[in-house]
VEXLOMI-201131 format. One record per residue: x, y, z of N, C-alpha, C in turn. Coordinates in steps of 0.1 Angstrom, whole numbers, plus 5000, padded with zeros to 4 digits. Layout:
N
XYZXYZXYZ ...
END
This chain:
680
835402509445835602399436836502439425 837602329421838302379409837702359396 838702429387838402419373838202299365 839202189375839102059371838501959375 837502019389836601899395835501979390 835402079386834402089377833702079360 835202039357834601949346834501809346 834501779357833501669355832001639364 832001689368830801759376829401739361 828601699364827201729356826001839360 825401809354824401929354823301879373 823701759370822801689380823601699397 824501749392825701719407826401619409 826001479398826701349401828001329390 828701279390830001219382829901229373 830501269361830401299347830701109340 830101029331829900939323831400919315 831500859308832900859300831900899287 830900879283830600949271830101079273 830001149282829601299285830901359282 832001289292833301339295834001369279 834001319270833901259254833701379252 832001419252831301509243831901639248 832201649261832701809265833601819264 835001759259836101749255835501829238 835101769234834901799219834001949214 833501949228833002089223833802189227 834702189241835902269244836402359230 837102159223838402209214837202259204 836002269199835502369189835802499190 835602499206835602619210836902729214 837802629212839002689221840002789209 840102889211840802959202842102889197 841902919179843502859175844203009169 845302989167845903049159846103099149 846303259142845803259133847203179123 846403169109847403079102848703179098 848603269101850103349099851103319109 850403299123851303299132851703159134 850703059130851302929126852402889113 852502949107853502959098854502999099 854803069106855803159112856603039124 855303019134856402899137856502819136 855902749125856202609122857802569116 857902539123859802469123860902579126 860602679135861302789140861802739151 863202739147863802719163865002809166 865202859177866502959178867602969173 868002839166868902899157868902919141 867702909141866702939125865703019128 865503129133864203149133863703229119 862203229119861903239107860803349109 860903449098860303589101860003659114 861103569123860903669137861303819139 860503879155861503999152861504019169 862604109173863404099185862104189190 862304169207861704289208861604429208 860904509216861104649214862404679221 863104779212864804809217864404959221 865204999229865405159231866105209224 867005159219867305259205866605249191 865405169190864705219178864305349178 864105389163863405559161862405569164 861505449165860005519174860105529184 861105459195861005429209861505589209 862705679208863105829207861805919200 861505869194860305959187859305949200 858605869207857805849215858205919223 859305909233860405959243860206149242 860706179227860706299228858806379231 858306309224857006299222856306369237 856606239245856006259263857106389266 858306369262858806539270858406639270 857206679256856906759249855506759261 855106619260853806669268853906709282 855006669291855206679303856106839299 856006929293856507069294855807159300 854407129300853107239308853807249323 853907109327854607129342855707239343 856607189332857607349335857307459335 856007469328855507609326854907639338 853707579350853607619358854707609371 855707559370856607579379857407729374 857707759363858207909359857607969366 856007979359855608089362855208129381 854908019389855008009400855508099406 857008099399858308089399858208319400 858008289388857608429389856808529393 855708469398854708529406855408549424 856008499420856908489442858108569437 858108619427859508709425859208829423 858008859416857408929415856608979422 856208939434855208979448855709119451 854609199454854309289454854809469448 855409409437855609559426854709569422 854409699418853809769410853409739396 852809749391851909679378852309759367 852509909368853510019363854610009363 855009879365856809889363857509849351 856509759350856809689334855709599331 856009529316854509469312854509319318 856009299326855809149327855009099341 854309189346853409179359851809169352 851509289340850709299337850309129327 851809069325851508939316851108889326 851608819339851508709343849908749352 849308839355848008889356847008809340 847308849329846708799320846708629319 848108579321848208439320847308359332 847308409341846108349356845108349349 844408399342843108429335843008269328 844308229321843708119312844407999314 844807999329845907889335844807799342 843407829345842507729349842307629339 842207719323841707599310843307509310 844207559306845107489307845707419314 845107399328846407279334845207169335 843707169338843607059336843706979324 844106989315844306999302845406929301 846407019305847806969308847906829318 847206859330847006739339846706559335 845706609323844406499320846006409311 846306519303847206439294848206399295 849106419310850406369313850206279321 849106259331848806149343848206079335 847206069326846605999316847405869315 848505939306849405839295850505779312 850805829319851605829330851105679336 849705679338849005569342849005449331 848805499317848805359309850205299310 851905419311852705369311852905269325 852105269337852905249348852305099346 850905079340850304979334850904859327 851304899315852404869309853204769307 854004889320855504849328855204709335 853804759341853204639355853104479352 852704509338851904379329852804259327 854304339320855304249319856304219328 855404279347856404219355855104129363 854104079357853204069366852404169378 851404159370849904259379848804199380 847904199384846304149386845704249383 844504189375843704219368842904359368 843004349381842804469389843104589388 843904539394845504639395845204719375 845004629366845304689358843904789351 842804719358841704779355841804909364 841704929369841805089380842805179375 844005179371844805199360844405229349 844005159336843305219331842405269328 841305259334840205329338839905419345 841105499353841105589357841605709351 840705769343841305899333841006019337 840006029345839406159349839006159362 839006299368838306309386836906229385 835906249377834606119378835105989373 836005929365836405789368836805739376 837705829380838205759394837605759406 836605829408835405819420834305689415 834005689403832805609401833605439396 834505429392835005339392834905229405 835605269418835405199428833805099433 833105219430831305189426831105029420 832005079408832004929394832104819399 833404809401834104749405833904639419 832604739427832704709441833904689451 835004789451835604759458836704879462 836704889469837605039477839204989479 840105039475841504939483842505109481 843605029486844505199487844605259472 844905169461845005209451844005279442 842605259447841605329447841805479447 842005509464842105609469843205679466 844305649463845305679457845005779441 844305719435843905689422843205919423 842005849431841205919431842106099439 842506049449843606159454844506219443 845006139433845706209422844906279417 843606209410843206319402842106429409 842206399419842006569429843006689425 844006629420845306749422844406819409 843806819402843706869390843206979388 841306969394840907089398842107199408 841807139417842807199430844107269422 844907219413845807299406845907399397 844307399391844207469381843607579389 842707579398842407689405843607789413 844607689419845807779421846407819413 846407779400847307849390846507969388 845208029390844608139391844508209399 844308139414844608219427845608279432 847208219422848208259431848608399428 848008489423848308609420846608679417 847108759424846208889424846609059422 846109159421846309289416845409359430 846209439434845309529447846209629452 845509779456846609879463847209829472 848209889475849009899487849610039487 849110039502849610209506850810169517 851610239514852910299519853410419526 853310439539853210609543854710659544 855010789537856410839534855811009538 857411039540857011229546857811249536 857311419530858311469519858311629524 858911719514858811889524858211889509 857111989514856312049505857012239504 857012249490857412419490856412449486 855812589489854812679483854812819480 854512869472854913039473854613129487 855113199489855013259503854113429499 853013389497851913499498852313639506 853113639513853513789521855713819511 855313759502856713809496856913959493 857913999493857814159491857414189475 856814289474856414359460857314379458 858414309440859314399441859514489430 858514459419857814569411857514689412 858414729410858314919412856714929406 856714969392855715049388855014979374 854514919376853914799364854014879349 853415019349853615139338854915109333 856015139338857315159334858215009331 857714869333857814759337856914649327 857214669314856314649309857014489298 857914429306858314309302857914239312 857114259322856514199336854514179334 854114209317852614239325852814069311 852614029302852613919295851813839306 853213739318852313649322851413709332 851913789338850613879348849413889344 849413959330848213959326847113889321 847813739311847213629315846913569321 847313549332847213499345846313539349 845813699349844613749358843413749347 843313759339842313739330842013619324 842913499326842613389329841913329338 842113379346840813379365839913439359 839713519357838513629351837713559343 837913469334837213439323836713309326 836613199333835813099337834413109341 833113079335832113059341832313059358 831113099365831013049381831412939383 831012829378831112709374832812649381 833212679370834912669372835712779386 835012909385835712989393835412919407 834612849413834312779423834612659427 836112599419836612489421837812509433 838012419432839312429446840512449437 840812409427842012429421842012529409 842912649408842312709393842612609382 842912699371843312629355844712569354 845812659361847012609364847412459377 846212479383846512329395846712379406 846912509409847312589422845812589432 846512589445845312579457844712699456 843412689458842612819459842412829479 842512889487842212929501841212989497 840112919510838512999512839213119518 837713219518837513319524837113239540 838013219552837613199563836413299572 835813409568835013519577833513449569 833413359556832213339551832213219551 832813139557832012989560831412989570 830512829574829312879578830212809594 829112939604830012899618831312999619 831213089614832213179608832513259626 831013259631831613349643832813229652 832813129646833713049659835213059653 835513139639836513159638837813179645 837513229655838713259669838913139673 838313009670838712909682839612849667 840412769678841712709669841512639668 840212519666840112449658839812449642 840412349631840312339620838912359614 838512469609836912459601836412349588 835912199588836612199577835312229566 836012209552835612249540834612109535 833712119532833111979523832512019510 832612089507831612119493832312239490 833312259479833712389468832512479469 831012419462830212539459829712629468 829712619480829612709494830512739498 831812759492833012829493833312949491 833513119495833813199487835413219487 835813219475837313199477837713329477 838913319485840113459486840713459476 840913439465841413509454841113399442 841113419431840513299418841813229416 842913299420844213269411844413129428 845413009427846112949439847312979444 847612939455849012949456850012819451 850612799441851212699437852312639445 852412539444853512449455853712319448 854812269452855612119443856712059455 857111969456857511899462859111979464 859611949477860812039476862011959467 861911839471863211779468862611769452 862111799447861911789432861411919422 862211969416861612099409860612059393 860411949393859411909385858111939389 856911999380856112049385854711999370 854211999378852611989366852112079368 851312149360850412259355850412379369 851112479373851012579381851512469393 852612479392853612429402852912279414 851712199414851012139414852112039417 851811959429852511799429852111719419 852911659416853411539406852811419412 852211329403851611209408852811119412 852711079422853310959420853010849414 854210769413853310629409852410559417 851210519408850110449413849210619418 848810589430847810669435848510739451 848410849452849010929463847910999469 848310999485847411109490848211179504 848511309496849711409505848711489515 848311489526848211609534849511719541 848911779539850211909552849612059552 850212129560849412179567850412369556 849512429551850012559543849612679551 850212759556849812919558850412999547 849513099548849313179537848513349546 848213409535847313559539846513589524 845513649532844613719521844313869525 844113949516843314099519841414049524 841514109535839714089533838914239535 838014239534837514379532836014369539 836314499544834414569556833914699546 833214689534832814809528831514809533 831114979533829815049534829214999523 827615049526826415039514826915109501 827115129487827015219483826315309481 826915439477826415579482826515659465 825215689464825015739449824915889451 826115939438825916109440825916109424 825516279430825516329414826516339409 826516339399828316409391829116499389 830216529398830516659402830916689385 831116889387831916919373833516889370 833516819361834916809352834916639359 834316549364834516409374835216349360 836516289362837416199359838816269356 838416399357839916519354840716439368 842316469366843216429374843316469389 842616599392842416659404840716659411 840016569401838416579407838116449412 837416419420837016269425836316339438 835316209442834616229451834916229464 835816149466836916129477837916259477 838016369469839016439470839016529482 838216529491837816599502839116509514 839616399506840116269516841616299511 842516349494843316389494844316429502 844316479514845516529519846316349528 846916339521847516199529847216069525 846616069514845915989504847015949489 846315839480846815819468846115809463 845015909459844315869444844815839432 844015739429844415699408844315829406 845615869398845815999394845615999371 845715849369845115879355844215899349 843916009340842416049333842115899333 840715899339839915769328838415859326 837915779317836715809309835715779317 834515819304833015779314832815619315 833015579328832215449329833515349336 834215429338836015349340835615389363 836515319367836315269382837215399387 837815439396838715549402838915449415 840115439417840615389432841215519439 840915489454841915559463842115519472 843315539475844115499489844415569499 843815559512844415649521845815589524 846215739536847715709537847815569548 848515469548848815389556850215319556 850915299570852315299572852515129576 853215089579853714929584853815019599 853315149606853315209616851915209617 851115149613849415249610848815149621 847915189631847115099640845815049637 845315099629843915109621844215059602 842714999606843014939587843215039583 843614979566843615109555842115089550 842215229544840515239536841115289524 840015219517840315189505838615269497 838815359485837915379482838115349464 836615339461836015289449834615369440 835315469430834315479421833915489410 832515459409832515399395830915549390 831215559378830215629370828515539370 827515609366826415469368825715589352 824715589351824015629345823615819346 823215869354823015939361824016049373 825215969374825916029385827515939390 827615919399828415839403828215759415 828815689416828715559435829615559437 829915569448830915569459831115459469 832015379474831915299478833415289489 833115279503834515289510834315179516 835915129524835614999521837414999535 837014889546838514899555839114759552 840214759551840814649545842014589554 842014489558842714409566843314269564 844214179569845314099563844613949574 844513869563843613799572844713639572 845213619580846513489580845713379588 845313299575844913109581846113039577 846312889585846312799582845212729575 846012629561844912589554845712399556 844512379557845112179562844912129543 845712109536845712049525845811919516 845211859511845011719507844911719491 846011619488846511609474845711469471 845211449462845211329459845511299441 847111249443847611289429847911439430 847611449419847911609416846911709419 845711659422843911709423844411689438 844511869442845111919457843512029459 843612009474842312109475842312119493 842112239498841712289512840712219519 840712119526839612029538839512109548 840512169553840112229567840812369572 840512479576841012599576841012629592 841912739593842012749608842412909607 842413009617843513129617844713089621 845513159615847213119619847413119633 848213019635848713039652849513159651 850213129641851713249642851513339630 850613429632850413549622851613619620 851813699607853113759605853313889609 852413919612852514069619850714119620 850114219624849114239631847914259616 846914219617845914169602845614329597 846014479609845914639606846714599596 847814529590849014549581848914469570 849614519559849514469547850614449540 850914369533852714389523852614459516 851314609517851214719511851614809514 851814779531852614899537853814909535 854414799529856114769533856714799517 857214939514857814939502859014889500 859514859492860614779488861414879480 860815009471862215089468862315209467 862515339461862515459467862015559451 861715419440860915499428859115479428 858315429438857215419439856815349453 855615379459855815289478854715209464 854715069475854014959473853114959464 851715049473850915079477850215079456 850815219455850615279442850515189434 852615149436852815039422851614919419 851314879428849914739427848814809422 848214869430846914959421847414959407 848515039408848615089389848714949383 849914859387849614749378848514659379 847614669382846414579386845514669376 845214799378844714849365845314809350 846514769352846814759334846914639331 846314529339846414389339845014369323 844114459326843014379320843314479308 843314489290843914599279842514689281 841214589281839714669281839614819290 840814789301840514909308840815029303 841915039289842415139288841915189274 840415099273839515209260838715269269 838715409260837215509262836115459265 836115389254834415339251834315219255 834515129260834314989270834414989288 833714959288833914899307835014829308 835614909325836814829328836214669333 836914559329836414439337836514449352 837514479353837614489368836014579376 836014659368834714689371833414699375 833114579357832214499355832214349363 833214299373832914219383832414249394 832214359392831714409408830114409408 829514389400828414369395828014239389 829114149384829214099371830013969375 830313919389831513849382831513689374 830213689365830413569357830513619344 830513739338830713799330831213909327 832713909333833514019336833514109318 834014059312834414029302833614119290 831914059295831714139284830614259287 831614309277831314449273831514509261 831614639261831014709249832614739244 833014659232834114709226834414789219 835614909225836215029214835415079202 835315149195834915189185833415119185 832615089193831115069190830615119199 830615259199830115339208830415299221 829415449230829915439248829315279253 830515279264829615159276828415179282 827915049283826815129295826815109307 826415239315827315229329826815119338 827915109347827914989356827515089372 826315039373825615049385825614979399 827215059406827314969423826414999428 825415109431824815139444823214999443 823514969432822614819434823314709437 824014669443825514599445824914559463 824914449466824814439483826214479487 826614569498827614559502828914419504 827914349511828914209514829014179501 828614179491829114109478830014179471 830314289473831114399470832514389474 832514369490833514329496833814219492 833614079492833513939485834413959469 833714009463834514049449835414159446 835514249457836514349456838314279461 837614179474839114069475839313979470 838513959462838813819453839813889440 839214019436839814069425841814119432 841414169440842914229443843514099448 843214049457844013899460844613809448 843213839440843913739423845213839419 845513949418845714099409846914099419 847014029436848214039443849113919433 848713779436849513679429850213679417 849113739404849113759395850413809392 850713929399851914039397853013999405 852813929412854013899428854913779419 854213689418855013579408854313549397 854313599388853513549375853913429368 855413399367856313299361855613199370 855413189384855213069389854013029394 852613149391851313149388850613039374 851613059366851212979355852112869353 852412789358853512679359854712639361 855512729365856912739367857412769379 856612729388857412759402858212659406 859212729410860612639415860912699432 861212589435861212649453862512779454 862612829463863012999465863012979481 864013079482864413119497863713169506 863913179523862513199528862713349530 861413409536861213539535861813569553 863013709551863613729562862513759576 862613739588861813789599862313829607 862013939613860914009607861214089595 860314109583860114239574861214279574 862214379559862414479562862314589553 862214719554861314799548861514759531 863014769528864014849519864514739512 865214729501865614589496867014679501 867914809502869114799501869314779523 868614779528868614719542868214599546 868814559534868714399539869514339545 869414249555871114169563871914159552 873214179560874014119553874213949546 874613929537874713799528873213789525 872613819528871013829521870513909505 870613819500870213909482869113889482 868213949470867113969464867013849460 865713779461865313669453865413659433 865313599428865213559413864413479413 863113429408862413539402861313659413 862113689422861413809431859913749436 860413639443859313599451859913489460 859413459474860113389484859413299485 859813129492859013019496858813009508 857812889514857312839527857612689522 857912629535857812469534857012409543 856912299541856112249552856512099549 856011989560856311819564855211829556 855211699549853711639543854211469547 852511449555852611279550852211259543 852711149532852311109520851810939519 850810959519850410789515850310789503 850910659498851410639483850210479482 849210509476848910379473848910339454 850210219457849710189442849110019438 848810019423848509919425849409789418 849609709429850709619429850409479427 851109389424851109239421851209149435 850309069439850509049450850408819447 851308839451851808679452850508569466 849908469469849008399476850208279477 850808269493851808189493851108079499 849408019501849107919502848807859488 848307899479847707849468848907829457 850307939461851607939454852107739455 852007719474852407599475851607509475 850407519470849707399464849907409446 849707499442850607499426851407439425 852807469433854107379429853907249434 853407229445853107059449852506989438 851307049434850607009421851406989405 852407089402853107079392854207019395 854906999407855806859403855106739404 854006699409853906559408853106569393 853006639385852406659374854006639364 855206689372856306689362857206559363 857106539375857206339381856206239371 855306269372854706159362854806159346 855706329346855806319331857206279326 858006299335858906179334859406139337 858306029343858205899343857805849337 856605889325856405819316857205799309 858805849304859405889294860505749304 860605739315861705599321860405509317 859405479323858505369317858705319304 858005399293858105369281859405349276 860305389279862005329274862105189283 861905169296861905059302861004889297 859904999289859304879285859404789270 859604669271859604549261858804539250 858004489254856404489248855704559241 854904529232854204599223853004689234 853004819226851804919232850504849226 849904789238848204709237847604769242 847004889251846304969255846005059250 844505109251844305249249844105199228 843805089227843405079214842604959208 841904989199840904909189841604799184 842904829178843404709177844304599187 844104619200844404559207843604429213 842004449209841204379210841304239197 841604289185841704179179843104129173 844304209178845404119171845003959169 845003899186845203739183844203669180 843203799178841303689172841803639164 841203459167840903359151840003419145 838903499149838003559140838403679133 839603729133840003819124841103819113 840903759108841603719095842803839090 843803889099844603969092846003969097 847103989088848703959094848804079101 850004039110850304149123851404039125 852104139136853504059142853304109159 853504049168853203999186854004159186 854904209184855804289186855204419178 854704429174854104589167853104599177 853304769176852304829187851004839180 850004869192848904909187848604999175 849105079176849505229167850105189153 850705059155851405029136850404979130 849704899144848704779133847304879130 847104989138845905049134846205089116 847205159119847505229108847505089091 848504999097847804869086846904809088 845904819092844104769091843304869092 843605039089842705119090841605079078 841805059068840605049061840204879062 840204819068839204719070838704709080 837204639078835804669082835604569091 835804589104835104479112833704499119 833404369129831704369130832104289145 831004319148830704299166829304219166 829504029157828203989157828203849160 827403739155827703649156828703509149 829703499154831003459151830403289143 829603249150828803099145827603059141 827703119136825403139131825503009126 826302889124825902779120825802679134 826002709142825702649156824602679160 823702569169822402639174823002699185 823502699198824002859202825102919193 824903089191825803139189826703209201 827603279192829003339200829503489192 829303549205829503689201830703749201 831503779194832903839191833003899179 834303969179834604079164835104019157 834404019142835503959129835504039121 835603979110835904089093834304079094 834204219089832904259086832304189075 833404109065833204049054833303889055 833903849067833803719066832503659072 832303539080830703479083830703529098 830503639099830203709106828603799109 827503729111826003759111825903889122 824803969121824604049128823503989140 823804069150822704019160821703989161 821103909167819103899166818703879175 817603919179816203909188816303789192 815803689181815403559188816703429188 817603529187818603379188819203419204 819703259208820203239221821703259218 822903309227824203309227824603289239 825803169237826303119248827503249254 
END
């Protein structure tokens, strides 16, 4: 039924009277909004070619329509920001986080790109939607159309809206599909970058000191610009708690090689499989001092020639051979003190003299005596090696066969923290383990043999007081407290008693001491941090430095290298780009930068005064609000000229028996609500 067969329609269903028709006529026009008197003034007698306090409409080159304009570009900039940075997370995929800080920023900025884009989102689609509103109004829209539009501000308005409304249509779902992008964008803007290793496998040549280098130290005595780092170096080993001496690496960063005859399963030694190592503290090492090694193609070295980290995190295996002295001594054997014992021609062993090297310098009461029998790079049988020490009562004797013990050691760097996992005996030994680089002199003012003893005694200064224990001595007993003893001028030592010494532990610390005491003196410059790769050692041997091949010179600094392949896994930690969540970011930030401007064509496109989205858009054209305005000012002018007056949300006709509820001046006849009254 229409609007106009229903006014005349009655309450009864029958034909409306001519005096009913009368009375509803007259209560209509009571009711029918007039004009306020301003806007009737205005047009009363206005005609186009007089018009009277008119004003054009809204122009695009007015200063607020540019002010506005700039305004939305400002807001629609978040979009360019997550399209940059997108931008740079996919340029940036997978470097190193150590390269620079601009990986480490865009890691920090994911952290706070979830608060900010829906943020960014709410406020560009927001205003995007009032504009498209707007636009719609002054080309014709339904009611609808305009309600779903503005009402849809947020991911829960625009789900619960349809609810309201009762009614589902594409622009619904449309509605609601936009503001999905919101969450969904802001979580990509956090997912699309992440931080995680990546390993890289690369081979490099590893150099290492070559442990069988020729002695080329005549006589440590006579050579006495050569004991400085030597002698630090060995009394540097010497002086660490157990604690430390039982690490895989010394003080310098150099590999320490186990003792292979005292790990456990030791009889399977002969088989060629790798032994491996799991725990340092059930290690006994062959010497305290490492063999240092550094990367070949790089003479850069950290602490005792030690690889260099790479960037991020590295882990180098390769495979090192090397040799140690190892040692089979008897029980010690306690005698009395012969007459004149420490004179140059007395020793207990002198019965062994003929073909022998006894330590030929006076030492005092309480000092060690070495001897050497005779042994050739011809000799088929170990060397014996003898040891004695003064005790309380007499002296101990201690003999001892000495032999060249050549493993493969399987090595693992991680970073610069290098350490022995698995040991094997050499496949390709350097000549027969009867032999030693003791046998092989190098010049024709001292054989090998001597020069090492002697300089290995003058390595520690303690040995060359009267009245103190040699350390080297006091490790044989002692080795967590080499060190202390009875210093100079405070009376005699008190003697050091081997024949209470287990044999195996004797041998144990008798090679640890000369194996340290070998390194020590062979390369000292590159014992304590300065090894630089060196040329390899000629094969076979040869006795003499002046019978060397031809074009073959002496090393500088008098020590030779080994190389070896290392794989190197390089893991560092890198920036890694998410190229699904990348392309839901950018899908999400351009229709985020599309609607931003578009609000900026909208708003310049549109005529009309801005009536949305405000308080004073409800009452410009109320007759119940008594205040000037012009059809053409936006919402936003007239708030600002009616901010301080006081309206009311009451009864507009409290002189009628029904009232009518609408907004007026708070001050004009405007009643407040009640209980018992009726409103039409």
């Amino acid at each position: 039924m229409s609007r106009a067969s229903y006014a005349r329609v009655n309450s009864n269903g029958g034909p409306v009277s001519g005096i009913e028709e009368h009375e509803l006529a007259t209560r209509n026009s009571e009711k029918a909004p007039h004009l306020p008197s301003h806007v009737e003034s205005t047009t009363a007698g206005a005609s186009p070619s007089n018009p009277v306090n008119g004003r054009p409409y809204r122009s695009v080159r007015a200063p607020s329509t540019s002010w506005y304009a700039l305004l939305d570009f400002l807001i629609a900039l978040p979009a360019l920001y997550f399209l940059i940075f997108g931008f740079l997370v996919y340029a940036r995929d997978k470097t190193a986080l150590t390269s620079g800080p601009e990986d480490n920023n865009l890691i920090a900025a994911a952290k706070l790109n979830p608060t900010i884009f829906p943020i960014a989102f709410a406020a560009i689609v927001g205003r995007f939607l009032k504009s498209v509103a707007a636009w719609r109004l002054e080309r014709d829209a339904s009611i609808l159309s305009l309600e779903q539009l503005l009402n849809s501000k947020t991911v829960v308005s625009a789900v619960v809206l349809p609810f309201k409304l009762r009614r589902l249509d594409v622009l619904s779902i449309l509605l609601i599909i936009l503001w999905a992008i919101s969450p969904l964008g802001g979580q990509a803007s956090q997912r699309v970058v992440s931080s995680a290793p990546l390993t890289a496998q690369n081979y490099a040549n590893i150099s290492y000191l070559d442990t069988n280098s020729w002695y080329i130290v005549s006589n440590g005595n006579s050579n006495g610009s050569y004991y400085p780092g030597a002698s630090a170096a060995y009394m540097s080993a010497l002086v660490p708690p157990l604690a430390i001496k039982g690490e895989g690496q010394d003080a310098f960063g150099n590999v320490k090689i186990p003792m292979l005859e005292y790990l456990e399963g030791s009889e399977d030694s002969e088989n060629d499989a790798f032994k491996p190592i799991t725990n340092d503290a059930n290690v006994i090492w062959s010497s305290l001092l490492g063999v240092p090694l550094t990367s070949a193609s790089n003479s850069s070295t950290s602490p005792g020639g030690a690889l260099l980290p790479m960037v991020g995190s590295t882990n180098t295996t390769f495979n090192l051979e090397s040799s140690y002295w190892s040692f089979n001594c008897a029980p010690p054997i306690h005698m009395p003190m012969p007459p004149n014992y420490g004179s140059s021609d007395v020793s207990l062993f002198s019965n062994f003299s003929n073909g022998s090297y006894p330590h030929t310098t006076t030492l005092d009461s309480g000092k060690m005596l070495i001897g050497l029998k005779k042994h050739t790079e011809n000799s088929t049988d170990p060397r014996t090696i003898y040891v004695e020490s003064m005790d309380s009562n007499g002296a101990d004797h201690v003999e001892c066969n000495m032999t060249t013990t050549y493993v493969e050691s399987q090595v693992q760097c991680l970073g610069a923290t290098c350490s022995v996992v698995g040991i094997r005996r050499s496949l390709s030994p350097l000549t027969s383990p009867n032999i030693s680089m003791l046998d092989f002199s190098t010049d024709n003012i001292m054989e090998t043999d001597k020069a090492f003893i002697t300089n290995w005694l003058y390595l520690t200064p303690l040995s060359q007081e009267s009245t103190s224990n040699d350390p080297n001595q006091v490790y044989l007993t002692d080795p967590e407290a080499p060190f202390f003893t009875q210093f100079a001028g405070a009376g005699p030592a008190s003697p050091v008693e081997l024949f209470n010494v287990d044999s195996v532990a004797i041998q144990q610390r008798l090679g640890q001491m000369l194996n340290t005491a070998w390194l020590a003196t062979l390369a000292p410059n590159a014992i304590t941090g300065n090894y630089t790769s060196q040329g390899t050692l000629p094969i076979p041997p040869y006795p003499y430095v002046e019978n060397l091949p031809n074009g073959f010179a002496t090393p500088d600094p008098f020590y030779y290298s080994r190389y070896s392949s290392a794989n190197v896994q390089q893991s560092q930690l890198v920036l890694f780009c998410h190229r699904q969540w990348l392309g839901i970011l950018v899908v999400s930030s351009l229709i985020m930068l599309f609607a931003g401007l578009s609000t900026i064509f909208l708003e310049l496109a549109r005529r009309g005064p801005d009536i949305f989205d405000s308080f004073s858009s409800l009452i410009r054209d109320s007759r119940y609000f008594a205040a000037q305005g012009h059809s053409t000012q936006d919402s936003s002018d007239l708030t600002r000229e009616w901010a301080k007056k006081k309206v009311r949300l009451g009864d507009v006709a409290p002189e009628q028996q029904i009232g009518h509820i609408a907004i007026g001046m708070a001050a004009g006849n405007v009643q407040r609500l009640r209980k018992e009254r009726l409103y039409d």
